[in-house]
C-alpha positions in Angstrom: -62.8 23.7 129.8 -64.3 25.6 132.7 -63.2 24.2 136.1 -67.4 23.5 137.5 -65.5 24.0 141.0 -64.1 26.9 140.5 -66.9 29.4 142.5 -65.4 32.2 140.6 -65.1 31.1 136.7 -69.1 33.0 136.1 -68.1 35.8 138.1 -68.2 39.0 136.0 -66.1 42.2 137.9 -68.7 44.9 138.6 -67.6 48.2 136.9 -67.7 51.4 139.7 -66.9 55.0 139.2 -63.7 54.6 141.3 -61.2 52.0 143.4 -63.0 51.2 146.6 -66.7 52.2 146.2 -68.1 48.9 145.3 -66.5 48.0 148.7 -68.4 50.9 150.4 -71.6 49.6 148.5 -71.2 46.0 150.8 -70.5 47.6 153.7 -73.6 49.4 153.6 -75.5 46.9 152.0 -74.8 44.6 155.1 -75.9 47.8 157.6 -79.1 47.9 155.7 -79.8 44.2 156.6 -79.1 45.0 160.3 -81.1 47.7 160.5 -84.0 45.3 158.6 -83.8 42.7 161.9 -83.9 45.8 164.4 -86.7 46.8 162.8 -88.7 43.4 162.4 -87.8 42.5 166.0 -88.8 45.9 167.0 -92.1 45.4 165.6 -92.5 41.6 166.8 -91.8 43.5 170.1 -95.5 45.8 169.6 -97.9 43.0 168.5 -96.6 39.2 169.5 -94.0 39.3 171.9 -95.0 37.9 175.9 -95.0 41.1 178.0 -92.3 39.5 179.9 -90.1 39.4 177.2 -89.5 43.2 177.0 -86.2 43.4 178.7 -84.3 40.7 176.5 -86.0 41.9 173.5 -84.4 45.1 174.9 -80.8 43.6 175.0 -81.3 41.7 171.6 -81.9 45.0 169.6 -78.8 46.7 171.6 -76.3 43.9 170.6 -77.6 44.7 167.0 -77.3 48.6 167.5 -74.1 47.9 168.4 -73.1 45.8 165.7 -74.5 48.7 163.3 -72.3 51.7 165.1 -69.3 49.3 165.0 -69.7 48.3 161.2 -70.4 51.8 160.2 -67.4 53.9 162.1 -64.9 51.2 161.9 -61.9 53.3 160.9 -62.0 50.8 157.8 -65.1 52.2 156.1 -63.7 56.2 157.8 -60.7 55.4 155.7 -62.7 54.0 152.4 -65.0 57.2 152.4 -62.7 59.6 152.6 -60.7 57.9 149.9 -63.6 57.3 147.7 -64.9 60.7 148.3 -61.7 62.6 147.5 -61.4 60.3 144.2 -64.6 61.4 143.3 -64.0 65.0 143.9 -61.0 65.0 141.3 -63.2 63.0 138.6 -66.8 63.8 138.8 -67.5 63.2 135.3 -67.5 59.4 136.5 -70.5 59.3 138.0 -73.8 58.6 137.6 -76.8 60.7 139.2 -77.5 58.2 142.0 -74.6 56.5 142.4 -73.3 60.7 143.6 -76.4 61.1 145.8 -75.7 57.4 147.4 -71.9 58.5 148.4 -73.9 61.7 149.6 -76.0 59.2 151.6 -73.1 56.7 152.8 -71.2 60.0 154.6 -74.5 61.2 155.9 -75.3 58.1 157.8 -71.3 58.0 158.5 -71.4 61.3 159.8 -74.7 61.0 162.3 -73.2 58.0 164.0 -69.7 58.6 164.3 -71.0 61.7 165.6 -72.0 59.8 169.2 -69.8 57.7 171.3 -71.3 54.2 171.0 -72.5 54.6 174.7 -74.7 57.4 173.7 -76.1 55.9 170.1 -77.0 52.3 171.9 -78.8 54.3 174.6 -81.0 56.3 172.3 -82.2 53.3 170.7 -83.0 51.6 174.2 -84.9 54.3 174.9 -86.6 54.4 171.8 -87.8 50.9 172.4 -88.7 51.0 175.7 -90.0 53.8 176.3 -93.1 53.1 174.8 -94.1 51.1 177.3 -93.5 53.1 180.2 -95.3 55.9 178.5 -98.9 53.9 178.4 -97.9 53.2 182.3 -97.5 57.0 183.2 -100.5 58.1 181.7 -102.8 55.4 183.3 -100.7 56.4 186.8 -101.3 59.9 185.7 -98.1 61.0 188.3 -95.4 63.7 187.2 -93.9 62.9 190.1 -93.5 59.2 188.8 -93.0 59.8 185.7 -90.2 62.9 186.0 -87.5 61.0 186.5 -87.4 58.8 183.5 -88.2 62.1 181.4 -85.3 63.8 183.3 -83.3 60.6 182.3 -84.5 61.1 178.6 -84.2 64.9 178.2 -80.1 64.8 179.8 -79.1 62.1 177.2 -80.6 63.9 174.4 -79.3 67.1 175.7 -75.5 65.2 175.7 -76.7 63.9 171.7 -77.9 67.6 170.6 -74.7 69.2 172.0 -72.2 66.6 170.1 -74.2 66.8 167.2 -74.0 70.9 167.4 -70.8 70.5 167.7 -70.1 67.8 164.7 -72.9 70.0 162.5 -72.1 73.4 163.4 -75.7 73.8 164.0 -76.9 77.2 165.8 -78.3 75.8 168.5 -78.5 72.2 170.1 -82.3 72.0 169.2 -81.1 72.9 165.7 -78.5 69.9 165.8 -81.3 67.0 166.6 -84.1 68.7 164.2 -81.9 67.8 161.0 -82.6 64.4 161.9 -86.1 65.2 160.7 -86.5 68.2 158.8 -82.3 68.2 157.6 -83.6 71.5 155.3 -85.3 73.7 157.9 -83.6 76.0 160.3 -85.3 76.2 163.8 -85.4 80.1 163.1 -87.5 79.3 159.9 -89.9 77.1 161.7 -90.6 80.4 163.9 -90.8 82.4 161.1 -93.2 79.8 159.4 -95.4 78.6 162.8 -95.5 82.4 163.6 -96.8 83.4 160.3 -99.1 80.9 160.0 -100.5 81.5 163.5 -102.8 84.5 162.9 -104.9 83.4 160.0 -105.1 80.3 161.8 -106.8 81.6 165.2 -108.8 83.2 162.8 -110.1 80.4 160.7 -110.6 78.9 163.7 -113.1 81.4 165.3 -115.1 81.6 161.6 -115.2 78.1 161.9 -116.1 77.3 165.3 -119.2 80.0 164.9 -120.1 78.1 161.0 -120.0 74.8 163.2 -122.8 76.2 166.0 -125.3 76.9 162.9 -125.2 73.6 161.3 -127.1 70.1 161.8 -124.8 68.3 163.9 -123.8 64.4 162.7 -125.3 61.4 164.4 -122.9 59.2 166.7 -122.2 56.3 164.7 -124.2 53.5 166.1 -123.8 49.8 165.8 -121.4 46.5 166.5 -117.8 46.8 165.3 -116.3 43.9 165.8 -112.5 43.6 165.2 -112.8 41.6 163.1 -114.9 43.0 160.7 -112.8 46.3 160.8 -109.6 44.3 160.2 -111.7 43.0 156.8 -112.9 47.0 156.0 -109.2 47.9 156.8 -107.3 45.1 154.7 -110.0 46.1 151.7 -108.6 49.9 151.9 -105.4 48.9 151.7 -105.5 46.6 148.8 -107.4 49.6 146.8 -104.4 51.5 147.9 -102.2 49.3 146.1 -100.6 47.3 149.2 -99.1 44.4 148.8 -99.6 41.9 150.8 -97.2 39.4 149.4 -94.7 41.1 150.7 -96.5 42.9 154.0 -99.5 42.5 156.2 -102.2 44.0 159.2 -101.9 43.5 162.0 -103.4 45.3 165.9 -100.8 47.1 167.5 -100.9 46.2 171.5 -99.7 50.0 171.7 -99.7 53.0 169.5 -100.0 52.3 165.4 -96.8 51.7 163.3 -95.3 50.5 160.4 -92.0 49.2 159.6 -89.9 46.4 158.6 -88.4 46.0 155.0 -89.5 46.6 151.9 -89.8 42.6 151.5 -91.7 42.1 154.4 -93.7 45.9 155.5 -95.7 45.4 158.9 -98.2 47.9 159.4 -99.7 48.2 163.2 -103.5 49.5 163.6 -105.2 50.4 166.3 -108.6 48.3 166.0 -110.4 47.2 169.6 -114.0 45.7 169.5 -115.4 49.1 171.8 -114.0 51.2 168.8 -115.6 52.4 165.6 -114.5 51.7 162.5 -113.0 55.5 161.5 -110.2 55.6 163.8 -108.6 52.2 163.0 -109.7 53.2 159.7 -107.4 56.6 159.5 -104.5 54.5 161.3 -105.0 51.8 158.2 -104.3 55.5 155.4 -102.0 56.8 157.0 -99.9 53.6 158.2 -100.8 52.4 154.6 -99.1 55.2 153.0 -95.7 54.3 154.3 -95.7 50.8 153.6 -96.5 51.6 150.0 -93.6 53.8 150.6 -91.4 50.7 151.4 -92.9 48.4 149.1 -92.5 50.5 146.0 -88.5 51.8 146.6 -85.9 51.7 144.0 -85.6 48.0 143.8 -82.2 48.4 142.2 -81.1 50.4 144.9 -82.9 48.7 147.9 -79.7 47.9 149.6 -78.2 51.6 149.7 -78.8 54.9 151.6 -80.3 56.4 147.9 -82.6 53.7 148.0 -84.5 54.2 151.2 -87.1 56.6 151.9 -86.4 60.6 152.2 -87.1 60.7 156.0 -89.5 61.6 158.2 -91.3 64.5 156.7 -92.1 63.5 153.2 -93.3 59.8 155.2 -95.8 61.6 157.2 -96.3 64.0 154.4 -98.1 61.3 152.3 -99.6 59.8 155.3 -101.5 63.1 155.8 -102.4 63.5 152.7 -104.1 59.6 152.3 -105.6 60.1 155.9 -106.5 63.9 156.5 -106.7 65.2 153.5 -107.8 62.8 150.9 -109.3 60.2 153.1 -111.9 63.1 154.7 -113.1 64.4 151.4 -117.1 63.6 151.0 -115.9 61.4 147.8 -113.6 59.1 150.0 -117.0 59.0 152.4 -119.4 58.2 148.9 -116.9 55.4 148.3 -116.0 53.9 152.0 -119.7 54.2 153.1 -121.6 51.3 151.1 -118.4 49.0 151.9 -118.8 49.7 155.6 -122.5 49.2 155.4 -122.0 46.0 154.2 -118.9 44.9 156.0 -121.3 46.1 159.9 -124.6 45.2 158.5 -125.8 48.4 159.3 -128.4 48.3 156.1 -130.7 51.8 156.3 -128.6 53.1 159.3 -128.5 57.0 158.7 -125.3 56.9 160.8 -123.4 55.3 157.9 -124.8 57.7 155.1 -121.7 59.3 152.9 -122.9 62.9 154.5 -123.0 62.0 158.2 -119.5 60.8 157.8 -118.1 63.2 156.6 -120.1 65.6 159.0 -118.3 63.8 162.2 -114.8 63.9 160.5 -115.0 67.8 160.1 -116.3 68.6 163.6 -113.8 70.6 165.7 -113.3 69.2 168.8 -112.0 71.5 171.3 -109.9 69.6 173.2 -106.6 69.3 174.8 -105.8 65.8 173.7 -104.0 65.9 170.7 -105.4 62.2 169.4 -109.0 63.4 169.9 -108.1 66.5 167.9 -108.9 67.5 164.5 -107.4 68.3 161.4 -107.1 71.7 162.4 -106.4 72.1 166.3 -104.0 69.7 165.8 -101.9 71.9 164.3 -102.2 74.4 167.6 -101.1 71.0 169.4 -98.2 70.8 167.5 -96.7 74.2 168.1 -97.3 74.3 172.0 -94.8 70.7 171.5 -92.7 72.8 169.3 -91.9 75.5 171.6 -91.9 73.3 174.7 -89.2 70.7 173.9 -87.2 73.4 171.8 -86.4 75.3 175.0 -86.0 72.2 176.8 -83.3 70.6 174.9 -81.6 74.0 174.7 -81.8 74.7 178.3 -84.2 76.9 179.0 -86.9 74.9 180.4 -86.5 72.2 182.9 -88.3 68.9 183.3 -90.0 70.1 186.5 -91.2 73.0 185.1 -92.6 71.3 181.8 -96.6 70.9 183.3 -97.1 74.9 183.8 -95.7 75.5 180.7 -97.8 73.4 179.1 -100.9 74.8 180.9 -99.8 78.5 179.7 -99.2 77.4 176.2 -102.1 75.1 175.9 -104.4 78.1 177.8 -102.8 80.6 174.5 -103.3 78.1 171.6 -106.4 75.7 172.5 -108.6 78.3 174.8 -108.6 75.9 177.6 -106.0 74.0 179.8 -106.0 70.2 180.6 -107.7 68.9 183.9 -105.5 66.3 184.4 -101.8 65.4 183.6 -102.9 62.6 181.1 -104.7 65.0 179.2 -101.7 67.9 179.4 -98.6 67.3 179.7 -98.2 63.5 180.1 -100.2 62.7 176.7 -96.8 63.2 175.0 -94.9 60.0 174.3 -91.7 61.6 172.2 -90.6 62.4 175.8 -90.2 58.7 176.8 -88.8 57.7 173.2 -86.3 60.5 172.6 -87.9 61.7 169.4 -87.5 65.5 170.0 -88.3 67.1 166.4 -90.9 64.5 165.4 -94.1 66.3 166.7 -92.8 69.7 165.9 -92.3 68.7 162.0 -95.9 67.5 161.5 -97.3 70.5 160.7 -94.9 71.0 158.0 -95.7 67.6 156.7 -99.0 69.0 156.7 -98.0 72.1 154.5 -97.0 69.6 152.3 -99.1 67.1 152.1 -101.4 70.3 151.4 -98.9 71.5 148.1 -99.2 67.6 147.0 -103.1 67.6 146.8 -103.2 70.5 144.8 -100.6 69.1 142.6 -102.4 65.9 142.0 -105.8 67.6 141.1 -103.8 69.6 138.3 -101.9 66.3 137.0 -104.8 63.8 137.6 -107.9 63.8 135.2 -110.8 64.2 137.1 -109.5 63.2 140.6 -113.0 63.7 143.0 -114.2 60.8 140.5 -111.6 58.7 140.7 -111.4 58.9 144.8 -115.5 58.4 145.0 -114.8 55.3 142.7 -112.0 53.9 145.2 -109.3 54.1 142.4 -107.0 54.8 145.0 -104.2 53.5 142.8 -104.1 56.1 140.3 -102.6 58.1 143.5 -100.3 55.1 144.2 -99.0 55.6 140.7 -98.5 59.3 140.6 -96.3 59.5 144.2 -94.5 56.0 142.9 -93.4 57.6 139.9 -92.3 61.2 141.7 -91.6 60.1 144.9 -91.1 56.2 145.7 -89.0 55.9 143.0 -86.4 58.7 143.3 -85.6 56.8 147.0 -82.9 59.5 148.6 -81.6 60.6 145.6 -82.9 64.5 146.2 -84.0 66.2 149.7 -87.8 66.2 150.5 -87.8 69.9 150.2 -86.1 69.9 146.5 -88.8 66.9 145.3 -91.8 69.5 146.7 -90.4 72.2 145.0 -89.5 70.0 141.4 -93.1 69.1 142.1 -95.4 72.1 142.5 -92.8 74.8 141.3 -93.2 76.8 144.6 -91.1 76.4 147.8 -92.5 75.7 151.1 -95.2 77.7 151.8 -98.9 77.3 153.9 -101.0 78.9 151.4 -102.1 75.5 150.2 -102.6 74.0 153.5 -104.9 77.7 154.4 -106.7 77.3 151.3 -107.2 73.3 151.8 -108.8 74.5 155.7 -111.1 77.3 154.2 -112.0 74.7 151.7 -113.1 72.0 154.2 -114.3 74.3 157.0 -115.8 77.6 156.1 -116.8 77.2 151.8 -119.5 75.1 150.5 -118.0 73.0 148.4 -116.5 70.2 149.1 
């Protein structure tokens, strides 16, 4: 007879490939949970938490950053890995296809951490979270001289980070070493090569497009009262077409800039939604936040414990958010489907200002402008090299703080035609300079290269896909990317999915074509 208190008598041993990975798999199943609560109270921090509370929330998500470096380089798991990893190495026949990319994953994470003293890795996240805050402070100020010395602050620890991550990577240069944290597949010198070579025909679609955009009928203003609340109804609508589930996630207004995070049980998506707004910005923030909580949500729920399981990083998440909100989400079709709701939702019955044609007329307008936010689809991508060169020479040493304002003028006076009258509209606008997230902004327009590849891939693979988006069957997208993307979690590098995907490499001819498309042909 079975002893009923005997917690062990059901048990049943769990096979693994070999001795010691099924202990590796705990370890990092319990630094998946910690990284969960940094996340939720990091996200409690942007939409409920008392302002006052910033400085323990502060302290509460650097015990837990400590807890994570601690569990993660304790010379316990060192030890595991590089048993496990040598046992693998002499039998590789015994292992499956992910359970080899999540050992991959487990000395990845393993090696990014125990590549920082703790010191250095808890300080990175304080300034992650805080410096949010600070930045909506300068630019209201809208004071270098106030502001400089936090920067300074920001740029020396992440200078101190890229040079001990050179050195644990081998990297080329210290930019290099804190770029892989985004784009882990790229070499700075192939970002030149690609932002160089994409320049030209740029400036040029740019000029043909400016001169198409002084013969045409302008749009109207959109005109009307936009409550928040109705655009939190309009936005929560979008995102259950989307697929969203909100059984395991919700909306909410961010009090700062738009977000998303969590875990996949419980995805938080942050919108920017004010009652003086209209309903097309918090609109785009609801696509392209939406697009990584489906992210979240629809993981490898076998694997949603381990590195394989989680999402491929930066790029292919902002990839997908591009291609819901800029690309997708600005088509006339998105406009034929979103308009009628939006009529309803305002009460804006007759208004011309709501008609498919008008919206779509005010989302393809380029605004020349120095402030990336207020940018379009295709300036922004000018934006986004001027950060690119400016933070690369800072980190590696060949551009100080100080100096960081008349460099932005010069590069903002090359790329955009004009140069900022103020400090909040130059160099101040930038926020990755309070949060330490050098190689963020730089990567965007690579996200937008492929987000570009995607679309053209979906129009081959999906029957009929202008009908679908003008009938809101947003889901037959969801499926597709679930199927080839969510589901593969880290089991293969974002570049290697684009390329399985499309059968080309990396390449802007989709994201040209895509412009021209929008810009300078007729059809739409």
């Amino acid at each position: 007879m079975t002893d009923s208190n005997n917690t062990n008598a059901n048990l049943t041993s769990v096979t693994e490939p070999v001795a010691g990975y099924n202990d590796l798999k705990f370890y990092f199943s319990n630094l998946n949970t910690m990284f969960s609560i940094r996340n939720t109270l990091a996200i409690d921090m942007m939409t409920a938490m008392p302002a006052g509370s910033l400085n323990r929330r502060i302290n509460d998500i650097s015990s837990i950053t400590k807890r994570i470096y601690a569990e993660s380089t304790t010379p316990t798991v060192t030890n595991l890995l590089d048993k496990v990893e040598a046992e693998a190495a002499k039998n590789p026949d015994n292992w499956e296809e992910m359970d080899k990319a999540n050992l991959e994953e487990m000395r990845r994470i393993h090696s990014h951490l125990s590549a920082l003293p703790p010191e250095l890795y808890i300080a990175s996240v304080r300034v992650a979270n805080e410096g949010r805050k600070l930045h909506a402070a300068a630019m209201k100020k809208n004071s270098w001289e106030e502001a400089q010395p936090y920067i300074e602050k920001v740029v020396d620890l992440y200078r101190k980070i890229a040079a001990l991550k050179q050195k644990k990577f081998n990297t080329p240069t210290p930019y290099r070493a804190l770029l892989i944290g985004y784009a882990s597949d790229i070499s700075d010198r192939q970002m030149d090569e690609l932002y160089d070579g994409l320049l030209e025909p740029l400036k040029k679609l740019y000029a043909e497009s400016l001169e198409k955009q002084k013969t045409e009928e302008k749009g109207i203003p959109l005109d009307g009262d936009f409550s928040k609340a109705d655009q939190m109804w309009l936005n929560r609508t979008v995102l259950e077409m989307m697929g969203f589930d909100f059984e395991r996630g919700g909306l909410y207004v961010s009090n700062l800039s738009p977000m998303t995070g969590g875990n996949p049980e419980d995805v938080r998506i942050l919108v920017r939604c004010g009652d003086s707004n209209n309903f097309l910005d918090s609109l785009e923030d609801t696509l392209y936040q939406g697009a990584r909580g489906l992210y979240y949500q629809n993981l490898p729920e076998d694997w949603i414990t381990q590195p394989v399981g989680q999402d491929q990083g930066a790029i292919m998440l902002n990839s997908l958010s591009l291609l819901y909100e800029t690309i997708i989400g600005r088509t006339p079709q998105f406009f034929d489907f979103i308009s009628v709701r939006a009529e309803g939702v305002f009460r804006q019955f007759k208004n011309k200002s709501f008609e498919p044609e008008n919206l779509y007329k005010l989302k393809k307008i380029i605004n020349q402008t120095t402030l990336r936010n207020n940018a379009d689809e295709l300036s922004k991508i000018f934006h986004d090299i001027l950060r690119y060169r400016i933070e690369r020479d800072l980190i590696n040493g060949d551009l100080e703080v100080k100096d960081i304002p008349e460099r932005w003028n010069a590069e903002s006076k090359e790329l955009l035609g004009s140069e900022p009258t103020t400090l909040s509209e130059g160099a101040l606008q930038n926020p990755d300079w309070f949060t330490g997230r050098f190689g963020f902004i730089p990567t965007n327009t690579l996200s937008h290269i492929i987000a570009a590849q995607l679309h053209e891939t979906l129009y081959e693979q999906i029957e009929d896909l202008p009908t679908q988006i003008q009938q809101g069957n947003l889901g037959v997208i969801g499926d597709w990317i679930k199927t080839n993307i969510h589901d593969t979690g880290r089991s293969q590098g974002t570049f290697e999915t684009i390329k399985n995907l499309t059968g080309q490499e990396l390449n802007s001819d989709a994201l040209l074509k895509h412009l021209e498309r929008r810009y300078l042909s007729a059809k739409r």
